[in-house]
MARMAR-481854 format. One record per residue (C-alpha): y, z, x; residue number from 1; residue in one letter. Coordinates in pm, 1 decimal, m for minus. Last residue first. Layout:
BEGIN
+----------+----------+----------+-------+------+
!    north !       up !     east ! kolke ! doti !
+----------+----------+----------+-------+------+
!        Y !        Z !        X !   NUM !    A !
...
+----------+----------+----------+-------+------+
//
This chain:
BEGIN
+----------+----------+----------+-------+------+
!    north !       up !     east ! kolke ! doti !
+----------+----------+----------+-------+------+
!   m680.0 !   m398.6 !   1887.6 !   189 !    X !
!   m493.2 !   m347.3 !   1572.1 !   188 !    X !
!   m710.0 !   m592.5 !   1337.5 !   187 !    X !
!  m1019.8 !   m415.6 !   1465.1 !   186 !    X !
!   m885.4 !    m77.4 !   1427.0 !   185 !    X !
!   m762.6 !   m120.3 !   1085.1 !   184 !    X !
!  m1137.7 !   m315.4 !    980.9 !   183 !    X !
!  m1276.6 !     m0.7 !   1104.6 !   182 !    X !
!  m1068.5 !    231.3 !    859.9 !   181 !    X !
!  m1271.6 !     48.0 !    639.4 !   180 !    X !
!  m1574.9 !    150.9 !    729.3 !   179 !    X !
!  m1562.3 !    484.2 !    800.8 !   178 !    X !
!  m1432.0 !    518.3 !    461.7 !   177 !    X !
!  m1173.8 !    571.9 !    189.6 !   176 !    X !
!   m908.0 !    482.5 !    429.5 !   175 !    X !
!   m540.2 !    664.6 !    479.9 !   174 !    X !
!   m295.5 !    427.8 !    665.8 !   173 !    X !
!    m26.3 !    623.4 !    796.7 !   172 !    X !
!    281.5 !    500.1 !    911.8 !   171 !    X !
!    576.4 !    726.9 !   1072.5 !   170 !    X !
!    934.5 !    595.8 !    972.7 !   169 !    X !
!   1175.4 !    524.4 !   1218.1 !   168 !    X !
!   1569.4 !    489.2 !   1117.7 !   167 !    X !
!   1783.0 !    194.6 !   1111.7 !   166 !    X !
!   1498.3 !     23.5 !    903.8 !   165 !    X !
!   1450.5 !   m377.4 !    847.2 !   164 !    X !
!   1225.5 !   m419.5 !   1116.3 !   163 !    X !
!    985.9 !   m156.0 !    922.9 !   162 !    X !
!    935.3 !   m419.2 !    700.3 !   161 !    X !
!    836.5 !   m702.3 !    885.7 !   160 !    X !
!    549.9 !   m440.8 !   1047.0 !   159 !    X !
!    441.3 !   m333.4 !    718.7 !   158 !    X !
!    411.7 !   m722.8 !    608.7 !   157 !    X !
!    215.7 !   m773.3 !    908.0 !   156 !    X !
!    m24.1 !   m500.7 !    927.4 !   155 !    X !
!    m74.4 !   m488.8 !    513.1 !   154 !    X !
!   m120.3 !   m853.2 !    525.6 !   153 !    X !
!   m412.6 !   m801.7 !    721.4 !   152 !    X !
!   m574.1 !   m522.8 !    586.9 !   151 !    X !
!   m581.0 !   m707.0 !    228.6 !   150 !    X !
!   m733.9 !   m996.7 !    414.7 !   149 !    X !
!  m1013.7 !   m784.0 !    584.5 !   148 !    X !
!  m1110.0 !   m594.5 !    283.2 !   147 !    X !
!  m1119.8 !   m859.8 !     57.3 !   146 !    X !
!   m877.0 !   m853.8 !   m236.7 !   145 !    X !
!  m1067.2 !   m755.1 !   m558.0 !   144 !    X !
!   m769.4 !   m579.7 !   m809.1 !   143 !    X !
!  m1066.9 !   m276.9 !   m874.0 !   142 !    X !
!  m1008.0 !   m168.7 !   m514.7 !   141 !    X !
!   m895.4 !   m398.1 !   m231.0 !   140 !    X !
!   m593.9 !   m420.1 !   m366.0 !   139 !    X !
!   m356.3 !   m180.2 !   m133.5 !   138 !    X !
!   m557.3 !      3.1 !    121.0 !   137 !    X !
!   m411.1 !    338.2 !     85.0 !   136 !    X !
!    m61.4 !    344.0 !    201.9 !   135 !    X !
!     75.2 !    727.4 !    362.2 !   134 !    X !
!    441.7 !    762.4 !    440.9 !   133 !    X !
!    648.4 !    967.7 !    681.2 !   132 !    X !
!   1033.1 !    960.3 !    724.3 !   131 !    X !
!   1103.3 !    942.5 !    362.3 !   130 !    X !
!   1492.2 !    980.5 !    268.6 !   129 !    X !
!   1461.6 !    826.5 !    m29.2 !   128 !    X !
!   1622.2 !    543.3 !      6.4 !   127 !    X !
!   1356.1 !    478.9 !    331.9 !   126 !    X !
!   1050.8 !    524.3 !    126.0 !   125 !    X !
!   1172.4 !    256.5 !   m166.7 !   124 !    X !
!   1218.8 !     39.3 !    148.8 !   123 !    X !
!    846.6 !     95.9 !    281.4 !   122 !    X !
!    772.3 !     81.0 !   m109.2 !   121 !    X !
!    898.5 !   m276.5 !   m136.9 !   120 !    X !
!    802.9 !   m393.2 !    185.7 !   119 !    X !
!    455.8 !   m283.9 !    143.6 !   118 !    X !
!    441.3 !   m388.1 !   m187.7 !   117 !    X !
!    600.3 !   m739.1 !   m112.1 !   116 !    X !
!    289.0 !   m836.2 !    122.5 !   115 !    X !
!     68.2 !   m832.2 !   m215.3 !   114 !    X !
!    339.7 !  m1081.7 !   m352.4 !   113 !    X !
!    346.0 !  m1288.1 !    m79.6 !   112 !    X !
!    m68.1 !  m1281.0 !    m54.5 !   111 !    X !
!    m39.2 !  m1375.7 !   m427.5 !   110 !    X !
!    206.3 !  m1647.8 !   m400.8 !   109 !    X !
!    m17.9 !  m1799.6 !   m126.5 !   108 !    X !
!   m310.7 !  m1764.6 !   m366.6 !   107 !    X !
!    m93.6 !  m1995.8 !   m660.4 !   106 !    X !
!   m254.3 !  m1825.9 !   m958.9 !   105 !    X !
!   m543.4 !  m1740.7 !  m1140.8 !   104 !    X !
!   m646.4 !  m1368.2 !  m1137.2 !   103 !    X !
!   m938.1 !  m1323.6 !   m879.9 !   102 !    X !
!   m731.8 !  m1123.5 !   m649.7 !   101 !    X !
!   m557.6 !   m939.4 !   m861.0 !   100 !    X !
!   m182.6 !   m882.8 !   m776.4 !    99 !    X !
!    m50.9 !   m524.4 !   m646.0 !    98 !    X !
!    134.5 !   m310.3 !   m830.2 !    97 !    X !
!    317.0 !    m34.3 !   m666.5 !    96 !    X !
!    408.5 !    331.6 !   m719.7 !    95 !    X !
!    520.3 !    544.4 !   m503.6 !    94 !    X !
!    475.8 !    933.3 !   m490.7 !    93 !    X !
!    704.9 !   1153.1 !   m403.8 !    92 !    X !
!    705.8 !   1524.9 !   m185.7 !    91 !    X !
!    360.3 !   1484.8 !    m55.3 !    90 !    X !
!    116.9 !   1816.5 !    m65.8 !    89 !    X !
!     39.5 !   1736.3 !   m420.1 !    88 !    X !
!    138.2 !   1948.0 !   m753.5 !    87 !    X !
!    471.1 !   1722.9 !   m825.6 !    86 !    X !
!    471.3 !   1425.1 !   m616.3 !    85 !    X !
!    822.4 !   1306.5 !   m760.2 !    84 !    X !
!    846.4 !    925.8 !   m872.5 !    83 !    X !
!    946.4 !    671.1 !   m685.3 !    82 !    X !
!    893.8 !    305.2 !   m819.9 !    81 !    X !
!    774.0 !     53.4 !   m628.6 !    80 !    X !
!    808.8 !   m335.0 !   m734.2 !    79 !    X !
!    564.9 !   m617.1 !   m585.0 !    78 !    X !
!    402.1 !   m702.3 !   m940.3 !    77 !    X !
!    567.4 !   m605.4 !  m1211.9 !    76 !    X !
!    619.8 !   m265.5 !  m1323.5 !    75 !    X !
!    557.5 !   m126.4 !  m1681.4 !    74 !    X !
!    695.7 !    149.1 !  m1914.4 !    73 !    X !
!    876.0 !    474.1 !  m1756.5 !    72 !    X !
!    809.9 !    742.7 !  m2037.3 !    71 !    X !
!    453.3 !    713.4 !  m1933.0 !    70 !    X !
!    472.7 !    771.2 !  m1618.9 !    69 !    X !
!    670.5 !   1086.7 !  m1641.5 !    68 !    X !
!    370.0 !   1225.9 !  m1867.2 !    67 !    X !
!    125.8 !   1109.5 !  m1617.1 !    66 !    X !
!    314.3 !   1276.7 !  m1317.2 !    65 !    X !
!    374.8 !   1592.3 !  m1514.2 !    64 !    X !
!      5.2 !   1614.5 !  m1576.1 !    63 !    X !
!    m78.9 !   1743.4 !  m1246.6 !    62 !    X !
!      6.6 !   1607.4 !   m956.1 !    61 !    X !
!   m403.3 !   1644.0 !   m791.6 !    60 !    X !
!   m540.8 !   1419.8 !  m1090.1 !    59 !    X !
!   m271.5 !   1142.8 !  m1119.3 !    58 !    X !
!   m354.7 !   1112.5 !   m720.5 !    57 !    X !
!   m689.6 !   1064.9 !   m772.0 !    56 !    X !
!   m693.1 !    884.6 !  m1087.6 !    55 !    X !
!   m456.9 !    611.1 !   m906.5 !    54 !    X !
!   m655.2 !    609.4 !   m624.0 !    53 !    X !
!   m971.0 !    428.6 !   m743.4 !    52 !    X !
!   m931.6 !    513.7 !  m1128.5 !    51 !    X !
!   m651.6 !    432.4 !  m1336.4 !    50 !    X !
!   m407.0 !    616.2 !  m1576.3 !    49 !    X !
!   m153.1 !    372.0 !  m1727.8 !    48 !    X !
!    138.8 !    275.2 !  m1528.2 !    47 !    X !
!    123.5 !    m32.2 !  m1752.7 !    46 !    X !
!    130.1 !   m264.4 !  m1388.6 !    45 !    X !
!   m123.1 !    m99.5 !  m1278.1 !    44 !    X !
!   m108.0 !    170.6 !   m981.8 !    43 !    X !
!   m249.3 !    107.3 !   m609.6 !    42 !    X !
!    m36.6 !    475.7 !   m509.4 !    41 !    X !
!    142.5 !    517.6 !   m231.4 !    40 !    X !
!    206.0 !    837.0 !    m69.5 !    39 !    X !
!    559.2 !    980.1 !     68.4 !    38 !    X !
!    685.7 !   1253.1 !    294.9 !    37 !    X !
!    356.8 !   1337.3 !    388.0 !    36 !    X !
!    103.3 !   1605.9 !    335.1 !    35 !    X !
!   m229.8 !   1413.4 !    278.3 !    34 !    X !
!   m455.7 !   1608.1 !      4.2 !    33 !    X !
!   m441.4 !   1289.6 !   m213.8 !    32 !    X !
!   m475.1 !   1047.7 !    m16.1 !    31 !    X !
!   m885.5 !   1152.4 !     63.9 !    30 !    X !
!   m965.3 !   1100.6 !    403.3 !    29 !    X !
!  m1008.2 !    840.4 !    700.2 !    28 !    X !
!   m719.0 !    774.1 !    934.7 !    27 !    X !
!   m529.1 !    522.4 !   1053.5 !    26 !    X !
!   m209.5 !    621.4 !   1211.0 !    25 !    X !
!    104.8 !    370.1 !   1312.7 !    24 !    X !
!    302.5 !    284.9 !   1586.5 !    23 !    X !
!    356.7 !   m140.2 !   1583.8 !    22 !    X !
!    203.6 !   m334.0 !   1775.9 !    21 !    X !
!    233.9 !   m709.1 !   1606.4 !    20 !    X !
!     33.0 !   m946.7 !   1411.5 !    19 !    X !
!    173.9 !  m1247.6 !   1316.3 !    18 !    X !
!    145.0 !  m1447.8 !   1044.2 !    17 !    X !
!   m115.5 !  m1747.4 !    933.6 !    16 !    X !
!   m105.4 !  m1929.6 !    596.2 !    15 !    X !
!   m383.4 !  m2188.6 !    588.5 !    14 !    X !
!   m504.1 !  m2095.1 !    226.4 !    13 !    X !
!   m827.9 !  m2057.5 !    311.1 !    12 !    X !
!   m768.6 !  m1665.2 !    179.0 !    11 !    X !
!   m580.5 !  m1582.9 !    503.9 !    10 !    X !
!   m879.8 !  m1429.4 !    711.9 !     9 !    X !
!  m1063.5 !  m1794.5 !    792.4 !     8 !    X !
!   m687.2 !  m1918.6 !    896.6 !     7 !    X !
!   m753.8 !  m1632.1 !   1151.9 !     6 !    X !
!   m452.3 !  m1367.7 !   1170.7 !     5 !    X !
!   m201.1 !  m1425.5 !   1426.0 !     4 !    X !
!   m147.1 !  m1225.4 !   1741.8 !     3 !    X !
!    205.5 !  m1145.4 !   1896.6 !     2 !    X !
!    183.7 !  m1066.6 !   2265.5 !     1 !    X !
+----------+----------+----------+-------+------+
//
């Protein structure tokens, strides 16, 4: 049965949306050593070297991911971009942007637009062939979205867009902890 998430765990904003089974891994470990079809990577919108996941994944591909970055110019909120994984295990990256938390704004048009990376880069995934991708916990980093809300709308917006697939595509949510793979298995359960 179809759970929704705690007006408490949507930001106070009173937006609720539901929670359902779908297959999926959660697993603790460093993205970048994951051999996948696919990882995401939390980038900023300048496509600018970062830290947090960014600088890990930038690290392990080698400088022909940085240089290829920045030929390609910015990406709004909510996009992906593909780009090739180079010297990592995963045959292409993508890129998303996720809001800041703290940034002012309309916070239901930030939880939509935070939901819109997973649908963008679950589609981006699919063009391309993917049938495996890995998502780091998307803005809960340096962009400030709470742990529990960010894993939220990652369930339910990965489980609107995998609706939209003719073809399955295995999920894998890679934490950086103990911890926060926690939070997965609580808001799974």
């Amino acid at each position: 049965m179809p759970r929704t998430a705690p007006s408490g765990q949507s930001g106070g904003t009173g937006l609720e949306w539901p929670i359902m089974p779908f297959a999926s891994e959660i697993l603790v470990g460093r993205i970048e050593r994951l051999a996948a079809d696919a990882v995401v990577n939390a980038a900023n919108s300048a496509l600018v070297r970062g830290s947090g996941v960014d600088g890990a994944l930038r690290g392990a591909a080698g400088p022909r991911l940085d240089a290829l970055l920045a030929a390609k110019g910015p990406l709004a909120e909510g996009e992906a971009l593909v780009t090739p994984g180079f010297d990592l295990p995963a045959r292409y990256v993508i890129h998303t942007v996720a809001p800041i938390y703290f940034a002012a704004g309309d916070e239901a048009e930030k939880i939509a637009r935070l939901g819109r990376c997973y649908h963008a880069c679950i589609a981006a995934a699919d063009a391309s062939g993917c049938r495996s991708i890995v998502f780091p916990a998307l803005g809960t980093g340096a962009f400030g979205w709470p742990k529990e809300l960010g894993c939220e709308i990652a369930l339910a917006s990965t489980e609107a867009a995998l609706s939209n697939l003719a073809q399955p595509l295995r999920v894998i949510f890679c934490c950086f902890s103990e911890e926060d793979a926690d939070i997965y298995r609580a808001a799974r359960a």
